[in-house]
C-alpha positions in Angstrom: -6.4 -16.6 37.7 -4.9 -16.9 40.8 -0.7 -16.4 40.8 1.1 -19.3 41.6 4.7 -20.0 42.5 6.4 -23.0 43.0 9.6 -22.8 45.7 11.9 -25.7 45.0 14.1 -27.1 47.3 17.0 -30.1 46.5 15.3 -33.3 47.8 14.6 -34.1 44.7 12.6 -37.2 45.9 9.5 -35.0 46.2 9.4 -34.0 42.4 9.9 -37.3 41.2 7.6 -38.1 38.2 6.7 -34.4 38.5 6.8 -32.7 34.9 7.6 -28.9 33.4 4.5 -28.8 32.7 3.0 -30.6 35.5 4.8 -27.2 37.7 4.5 -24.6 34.9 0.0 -25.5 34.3 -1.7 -22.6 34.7 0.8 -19.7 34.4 2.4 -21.1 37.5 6.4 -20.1 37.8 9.0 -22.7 39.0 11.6 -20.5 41.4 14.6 -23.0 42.8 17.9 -22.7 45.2 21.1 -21.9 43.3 21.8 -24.9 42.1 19.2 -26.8 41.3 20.7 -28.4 37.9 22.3 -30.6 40.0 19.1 -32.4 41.5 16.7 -31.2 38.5 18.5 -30.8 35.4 15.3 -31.2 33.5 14.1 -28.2 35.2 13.9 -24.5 33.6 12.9 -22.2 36.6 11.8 -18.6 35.9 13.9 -17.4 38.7 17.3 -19.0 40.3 18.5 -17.8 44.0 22.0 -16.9 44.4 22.6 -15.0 47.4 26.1 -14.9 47.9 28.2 -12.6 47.8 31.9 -13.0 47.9 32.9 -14.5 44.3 35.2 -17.1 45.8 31.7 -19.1 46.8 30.7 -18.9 43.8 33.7 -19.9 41.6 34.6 -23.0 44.2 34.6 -25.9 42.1 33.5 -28.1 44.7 30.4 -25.9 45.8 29.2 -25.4 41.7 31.2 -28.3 39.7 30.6 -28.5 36.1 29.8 -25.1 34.0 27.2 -24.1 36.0 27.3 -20.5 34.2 25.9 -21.8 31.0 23.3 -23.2 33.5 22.2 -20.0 34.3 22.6 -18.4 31.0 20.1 -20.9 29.9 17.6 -19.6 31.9 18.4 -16.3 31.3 17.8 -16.8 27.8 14.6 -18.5 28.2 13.2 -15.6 29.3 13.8 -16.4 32.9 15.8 -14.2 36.2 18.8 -15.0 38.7 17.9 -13.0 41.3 21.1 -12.1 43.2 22.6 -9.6 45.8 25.5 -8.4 44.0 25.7 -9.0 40.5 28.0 -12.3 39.1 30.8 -12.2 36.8 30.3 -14.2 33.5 26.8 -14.1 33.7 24.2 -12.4 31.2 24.0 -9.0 33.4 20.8 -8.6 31.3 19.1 -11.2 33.1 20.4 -10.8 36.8 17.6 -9.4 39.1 19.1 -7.3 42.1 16.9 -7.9 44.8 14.9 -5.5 46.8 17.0 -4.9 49.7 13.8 -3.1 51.6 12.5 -6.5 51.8 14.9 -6.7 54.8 12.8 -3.9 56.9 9.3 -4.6 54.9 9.2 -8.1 56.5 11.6 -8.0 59.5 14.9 -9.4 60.1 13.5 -12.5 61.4 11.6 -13.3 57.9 15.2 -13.9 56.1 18.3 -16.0 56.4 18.6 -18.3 53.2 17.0 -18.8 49.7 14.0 -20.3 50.5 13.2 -18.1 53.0 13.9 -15.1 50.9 12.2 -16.4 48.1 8.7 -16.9 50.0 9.0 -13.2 51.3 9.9 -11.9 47.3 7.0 -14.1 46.8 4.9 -11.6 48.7 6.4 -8.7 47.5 5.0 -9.1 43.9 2.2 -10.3 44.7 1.6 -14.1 44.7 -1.2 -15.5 45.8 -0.3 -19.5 46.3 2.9 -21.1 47.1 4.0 -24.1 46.8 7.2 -25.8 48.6 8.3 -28.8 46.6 11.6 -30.6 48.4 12.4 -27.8 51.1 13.2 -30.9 53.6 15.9 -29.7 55.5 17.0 -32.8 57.4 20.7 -32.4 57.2 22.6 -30.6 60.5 23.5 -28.1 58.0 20.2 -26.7 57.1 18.2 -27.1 60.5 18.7 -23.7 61.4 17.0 -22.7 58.2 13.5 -23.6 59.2 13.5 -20.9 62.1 14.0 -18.4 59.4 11.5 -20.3 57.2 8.5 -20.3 59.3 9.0 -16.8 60.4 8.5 -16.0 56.7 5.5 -18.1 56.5 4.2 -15.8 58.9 4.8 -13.4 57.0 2.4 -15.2 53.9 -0.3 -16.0 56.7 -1.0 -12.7 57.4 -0.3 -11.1 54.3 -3.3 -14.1 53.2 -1.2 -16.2 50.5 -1.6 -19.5 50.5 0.7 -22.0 51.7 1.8 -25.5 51.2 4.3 -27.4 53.0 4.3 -30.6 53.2 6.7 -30.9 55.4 5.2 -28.5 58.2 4.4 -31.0 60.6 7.5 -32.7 60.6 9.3 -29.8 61.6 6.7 -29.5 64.4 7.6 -32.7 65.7 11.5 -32.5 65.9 13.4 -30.1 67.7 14.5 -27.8 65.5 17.8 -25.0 65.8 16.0 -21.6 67.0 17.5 -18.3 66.4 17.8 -16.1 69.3 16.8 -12.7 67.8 17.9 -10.9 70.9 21.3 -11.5 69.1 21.1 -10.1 65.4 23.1 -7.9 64.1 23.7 -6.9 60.5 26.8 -7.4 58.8 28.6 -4.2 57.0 30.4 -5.4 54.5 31.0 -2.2 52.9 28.4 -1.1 50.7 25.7 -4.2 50.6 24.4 -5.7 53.8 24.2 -9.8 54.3 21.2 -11.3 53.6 22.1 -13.4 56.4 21.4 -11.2 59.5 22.4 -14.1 63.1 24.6 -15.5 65.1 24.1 -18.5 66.7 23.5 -17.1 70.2 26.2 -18.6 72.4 29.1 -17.8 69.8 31.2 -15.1 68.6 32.3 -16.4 65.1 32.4 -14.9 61.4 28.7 -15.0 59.9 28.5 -17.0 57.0 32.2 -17.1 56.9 32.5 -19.1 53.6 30.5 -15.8 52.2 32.4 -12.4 53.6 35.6 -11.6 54.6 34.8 -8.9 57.0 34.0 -10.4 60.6 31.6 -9.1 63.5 30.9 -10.3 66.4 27.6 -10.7 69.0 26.3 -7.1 70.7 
């Protein structure tokens, strides 16, 4: 049988009419952004992506309304993971997956930058074989610079032979896109972890992610 993810994204158009059984057939595993309740709250993934670190993102009640704990508990006790980079307060610690911070010099600093991105690379790592992208859009200003870090992960499954589907991969191809200028990453110390989030954009000197840490950097 051949292992099977599903990556979701939050445009939930694209899962309209789509089941949990429709995603789970086969053995298949449902993994989905951080909060995916929000678009899918008939969804129970096996794995949730939170990737933030500094608890203030976390506990904003604009960013995760609603008790979105019990959210993740749910999963936790349905025999699912949040896989996290530093472990959340209030949360079943039982079910919270640190993850693999090699991944970051396994697959290059150019395969990582946000949850979907991650999440095709952890795919990898254990061993998938298919993926499929469900609602990974990406339209918004906000999110552009995510497909850079995005197809350099697909890389990543091309030549590691897992099997991709995107439905959206032409699109991106079509419009112009926000590029990362890898001559300019750094990593960011924040003390004993390292941001999953390793860029600047390459013609400022700003906070990375400055919603996330409170230690500041600037371009080398």
């Amino acid at each position: 049988m051949i292992k099977h993810v599903h990556i979701c994204g939050l445009f939930r158009a694209d899962l309209k009419g789509v089941s949990q059984k429709d995603l789970s057939a086969n053995g298949a595993e449902i993994w989905t952004c951080n909060d995916w309740y929000r678009c899918y709250p008939w969804m129970m993934p096996d794995r949730v992506f939170n990737i933030h670190y500094a608890p203030h993102v976390n506990e904003s009640r604009g960013r995760f309304p609603g008790n979105w704990k019990k959210w993740y508990d749910n999963v936790i006790d349905n025999g699912g993971k949040v896989s996290v980079v530093q472990k959340i307060e209030g949360i079943n610690p039982d079910g919270q997956h640190l993850l693999p911070m090699e991944l970051l010099d396994k697959f290059s600093i150019s395969s990582m930058g946000c949850s979907i991105s991650l999440a095709l690379c952890l795919a990898i790592h254990e061993g998938f074989q298919k993926i499929t992208l469900h609602g990974v859009r990406l339209r918004d200003a906000e999110y552009s610079h995510q497909i850079d870090f995005i197809n350099n992960a697909l890389k990543h499954c091309t030549l590691n032979g897992v099997q991709v589907d995107n439905p959206y991969a032409e699109q991106w191809k079509a419009r112009e896109v926000s590029k990362i200028d890898w001559n300019n990453v750094v990593d960011v110390d924040c003390g004993s972890l390292k941001h999953l989030v390793r860029y600047f954009k390459p013609d400022l000197t700003i906070t990375l992610q400055e919603e996330q840490l409170s230690c500041q950097t600037t371009l080398k």
